[in-house]
N, C-alpha and C positions, 0 to 999 in steps of 0.2 A: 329641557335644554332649549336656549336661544335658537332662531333658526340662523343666525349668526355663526352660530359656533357649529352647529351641524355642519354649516359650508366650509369652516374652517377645519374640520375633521376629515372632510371627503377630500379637501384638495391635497392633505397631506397624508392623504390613500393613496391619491391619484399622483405625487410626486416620486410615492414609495415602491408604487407598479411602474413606472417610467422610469425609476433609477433600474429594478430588477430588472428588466425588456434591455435594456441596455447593456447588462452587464454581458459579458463573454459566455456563453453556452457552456463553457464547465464550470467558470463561478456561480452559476445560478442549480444545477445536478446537484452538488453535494454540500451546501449550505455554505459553501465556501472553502469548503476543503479542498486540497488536492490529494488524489491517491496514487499511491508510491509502494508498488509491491516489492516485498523484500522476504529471502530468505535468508537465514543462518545454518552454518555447518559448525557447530561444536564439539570442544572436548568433555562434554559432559552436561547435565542437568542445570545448574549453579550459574546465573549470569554473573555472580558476585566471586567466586574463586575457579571457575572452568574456563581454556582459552575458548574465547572467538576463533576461528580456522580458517573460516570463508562467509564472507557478505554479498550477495548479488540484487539490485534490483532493478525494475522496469517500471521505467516511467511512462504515462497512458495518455493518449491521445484521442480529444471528442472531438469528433466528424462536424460543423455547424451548418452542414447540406443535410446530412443522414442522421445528426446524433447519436452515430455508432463508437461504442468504445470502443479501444485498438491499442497494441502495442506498441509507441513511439518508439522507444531505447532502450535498451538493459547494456547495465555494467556489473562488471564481476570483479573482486579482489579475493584473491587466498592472500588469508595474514597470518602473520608472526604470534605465537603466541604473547601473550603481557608477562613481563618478568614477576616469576613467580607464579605463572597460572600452573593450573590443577589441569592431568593430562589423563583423562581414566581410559584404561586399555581398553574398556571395552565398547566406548563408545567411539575408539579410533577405528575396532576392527567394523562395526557396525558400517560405518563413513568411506572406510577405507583409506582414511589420509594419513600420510605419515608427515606428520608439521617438521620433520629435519631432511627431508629430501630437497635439497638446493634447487633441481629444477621447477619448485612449484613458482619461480618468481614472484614468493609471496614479498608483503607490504607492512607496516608498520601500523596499528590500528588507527593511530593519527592521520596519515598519509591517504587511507583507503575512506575516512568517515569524510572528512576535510574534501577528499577531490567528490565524494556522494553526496554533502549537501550542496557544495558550491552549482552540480547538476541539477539536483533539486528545487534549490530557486531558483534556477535560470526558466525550467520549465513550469515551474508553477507562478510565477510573474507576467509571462507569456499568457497565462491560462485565465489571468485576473482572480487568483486566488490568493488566500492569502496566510493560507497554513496549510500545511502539509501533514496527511496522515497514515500512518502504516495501514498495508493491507496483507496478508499473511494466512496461513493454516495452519490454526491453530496460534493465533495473531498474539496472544501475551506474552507465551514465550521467546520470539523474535525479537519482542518491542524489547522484552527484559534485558534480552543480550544487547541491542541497540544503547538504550538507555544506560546501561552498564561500562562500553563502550566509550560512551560520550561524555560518562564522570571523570573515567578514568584519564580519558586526555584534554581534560581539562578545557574542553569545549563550551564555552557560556552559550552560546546560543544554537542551538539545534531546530530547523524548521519545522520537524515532527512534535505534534503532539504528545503532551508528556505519556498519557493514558488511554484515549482514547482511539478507539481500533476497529478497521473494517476486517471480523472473522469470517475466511471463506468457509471455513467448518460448517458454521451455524449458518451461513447462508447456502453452504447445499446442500445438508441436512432441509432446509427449507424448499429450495428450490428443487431438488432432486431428489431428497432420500437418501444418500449417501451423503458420509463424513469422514470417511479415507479419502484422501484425494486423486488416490488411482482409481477408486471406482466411480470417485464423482465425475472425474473426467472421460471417463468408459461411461458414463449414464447421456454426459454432455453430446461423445460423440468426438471426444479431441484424444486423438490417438498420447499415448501414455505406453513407454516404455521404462519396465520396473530394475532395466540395469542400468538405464542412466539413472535412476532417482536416486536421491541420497547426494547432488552434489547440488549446493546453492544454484549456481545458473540453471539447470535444466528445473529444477522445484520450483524457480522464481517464475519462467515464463510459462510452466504450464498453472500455476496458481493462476498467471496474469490471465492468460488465457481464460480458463475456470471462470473468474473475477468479472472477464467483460463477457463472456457467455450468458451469466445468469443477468449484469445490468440491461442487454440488450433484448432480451428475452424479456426483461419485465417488460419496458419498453414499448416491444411488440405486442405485448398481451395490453397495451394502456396502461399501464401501471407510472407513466410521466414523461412528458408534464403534465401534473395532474389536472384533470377536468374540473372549471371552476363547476360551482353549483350556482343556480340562481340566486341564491340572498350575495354571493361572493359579488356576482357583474353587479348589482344591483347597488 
């Protein structure tokens, strides 16, 4: 190779490290995603004939003093079932919700997705990212009710990733050794009460929690921003 074009290789290294250095401290953390914890409360297994009940999630906030992650905001909807959803008794008694009790001041699942992404990219715009992706326990089945959700009302454009998913499971299985979420967060050290669980907001924020526990922990341990090596400066 020309030494010509070597030079031409390195500077368009050196434009490509100067765009990254630039960018927002949480567009450069997650390749450009933004994370958006979310929980569901359903009537059953099924994101394709079970209601939706309840959606809550928390949107995260990186520190650019501390690069500590944090809980900015959580939002919560109890919703209406979808005409014609599938209500199985036993995943009501499970939950405890009764979807025909008028004071749950539930929402319409249009109304509750519609006002959650319009937050979504308010704060992941903010954040210089440029997609948004679930973060969850036990993260498929969430997305699936999401996803599900988002056909049904005829939503073209969803700022969440169709498939792709940060599971706290698998990361505190990793990080921790537990993969119930009451004992990962009893290993974390983030108090976990087992008779609020079981409603979307309180699951949402102690996931959130969990979530920035172990990013911050890596962190500390040096786990990123990663240490270049010598042939990288070079």
């Amino acid at each position: 190779m020309s030494q010509s074009l070597v030079n031409q290789d390195n500077e368009k290294l050196n434009k490509t490290k100067s765009t990254e250095i630039e960018k927002p401290l949480f567009a450069q953390r997650f390749r450009g995603y933004f994370p958006v914890v979310i929980d569901v409360e359903t009537a059953g297994f099924n994101a394709q004939t079970d209601a939706l009940l309840e959606i809550a999630a928390s949107v995260l906030n990186l520190d650019a003093q501390t690069g500590q992650l944090s809980i900015d905001e959580t939002i919560q909807f109890n919703v209406n079932p979808f005409e014609g959803a599938n209500l199985e008794p036993k995943a009501l008694e499970f939950t405890g919700i009764d979807p025909t009790n008028p004071l749950r001041g539930a929402v319409d699942e249009d109304e509750a997705l519609k006002t959650l992404f319009k937050l979504v990219r308010k704060k992941m715009k903010l954040a210089g990212c440029q997609r948004a992706i679930i973060v969850a326990h036990n993260a498929a089945f969430d997305l699936g009710f999401l996803n599900a959700a988002t056909t049904r009302c005829k939503i073209k454009r969803s700022p969440f990733h169709a498939f792709v998913s940060f599971d706290t499971t698998t990361l505190a299985g990793l990080a921790l050794g537990q993969t119930v979420l009451a004992k990962a967060c009893e290993a974390a050290k983030i108090d976990f009460n087992n008779s609020e669980a079981h409603s979307a907001l309180y699951d949402t924020e102690k996931t959130a929690e969990l979530f920035c526990h172990i990013v911050n922990k890596w962190r500390d341990l040096g786990g990123w921003p990663l240490a270049s090596t010598p042939l990288e400066e070079e």
